[in-house]
C-alpha positions as CSV (number, residue, x, y, z in Angstrom):
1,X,-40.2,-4.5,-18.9
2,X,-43.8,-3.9,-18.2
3,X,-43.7,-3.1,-15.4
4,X,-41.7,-0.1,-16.2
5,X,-44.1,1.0,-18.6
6,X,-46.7,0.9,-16.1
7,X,-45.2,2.8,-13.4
8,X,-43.8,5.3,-16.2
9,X,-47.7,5.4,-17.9
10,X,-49.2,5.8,-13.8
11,X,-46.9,8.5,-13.5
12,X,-47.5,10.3,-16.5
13,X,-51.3,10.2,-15.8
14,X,-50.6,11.7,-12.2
15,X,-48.3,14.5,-13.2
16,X,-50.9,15.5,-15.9
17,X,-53.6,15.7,-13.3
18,X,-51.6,17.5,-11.0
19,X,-51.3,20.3,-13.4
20,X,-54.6,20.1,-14.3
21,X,-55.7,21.0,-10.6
22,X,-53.0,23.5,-9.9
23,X,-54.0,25.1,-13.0
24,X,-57.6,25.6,-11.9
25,X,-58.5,29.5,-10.8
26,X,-59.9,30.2,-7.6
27,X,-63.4,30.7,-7.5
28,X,-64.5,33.8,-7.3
29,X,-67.4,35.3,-4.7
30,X,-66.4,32.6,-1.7
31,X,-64.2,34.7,0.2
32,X,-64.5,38.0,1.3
33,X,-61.4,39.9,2.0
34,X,-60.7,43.2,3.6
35,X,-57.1,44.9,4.5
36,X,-56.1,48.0,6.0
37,X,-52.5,48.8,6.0
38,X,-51.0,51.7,7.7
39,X,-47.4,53.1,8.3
40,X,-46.5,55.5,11.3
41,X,-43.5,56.5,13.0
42,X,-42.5,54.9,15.9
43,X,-43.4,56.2,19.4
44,X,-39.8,54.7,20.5
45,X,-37.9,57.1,23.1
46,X,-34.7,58.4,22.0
47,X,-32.2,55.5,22.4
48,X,-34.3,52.6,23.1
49,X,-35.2,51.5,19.6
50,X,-32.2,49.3,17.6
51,X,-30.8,51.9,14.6
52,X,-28.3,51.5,12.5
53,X,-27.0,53.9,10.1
54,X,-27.0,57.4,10.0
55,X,-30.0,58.2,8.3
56,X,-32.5,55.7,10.2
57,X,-36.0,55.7,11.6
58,X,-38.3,53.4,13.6
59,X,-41.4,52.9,12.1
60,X,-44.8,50.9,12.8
61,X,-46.5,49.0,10.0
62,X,-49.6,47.2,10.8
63,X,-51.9,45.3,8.1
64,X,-55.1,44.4,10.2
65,X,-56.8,42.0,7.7
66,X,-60.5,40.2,7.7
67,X,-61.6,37.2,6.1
68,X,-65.5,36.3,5.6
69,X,-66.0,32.8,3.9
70,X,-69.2,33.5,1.4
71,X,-70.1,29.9,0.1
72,X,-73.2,29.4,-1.9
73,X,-74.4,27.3,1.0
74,X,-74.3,30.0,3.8
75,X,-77.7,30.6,4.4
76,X,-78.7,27.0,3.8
77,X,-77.4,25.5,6.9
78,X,-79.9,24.1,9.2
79,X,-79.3,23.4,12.7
């Protein structure tokens, strides 16, 4: 019967710590992040793109996206 209260006590103290740490926020300033999104209609010859429906349209969507990690330890590496 100990035994069970052990594994049910170990369990309990790992479940509370993994909220704990999923409940942390991200910390702000070490990442960078940049997106561009655009939408244009598609440059598809009549016929060649895959419609269907009446009222269709072949579009492009791009999202080009950049991603610059900004630790506070950046400029302190030394070679």
């Amino acid at each position: 019967m100990r035994i069970h209260r052990s594994v049910f006590a170990l369990l309990a103290a790992v479940l509370v710590l993994a909220v704990f740490a999923w409940a942390q926020p991200p910390r702000a300033g070490l990442y960078e992040t940049t997106s561009n999104m655009t939408w244009q209609v598609s440059t598809f010859p009549n016929g060649m793109a895959p419609l269907q429906g009446p009222n269709t349209q072949p579009f492009e969507w791009t999202v080009e996206s950049t991603s610059v990690y900004k630790g506070a330890d950046c400029g302190n590496v030394k070679p």
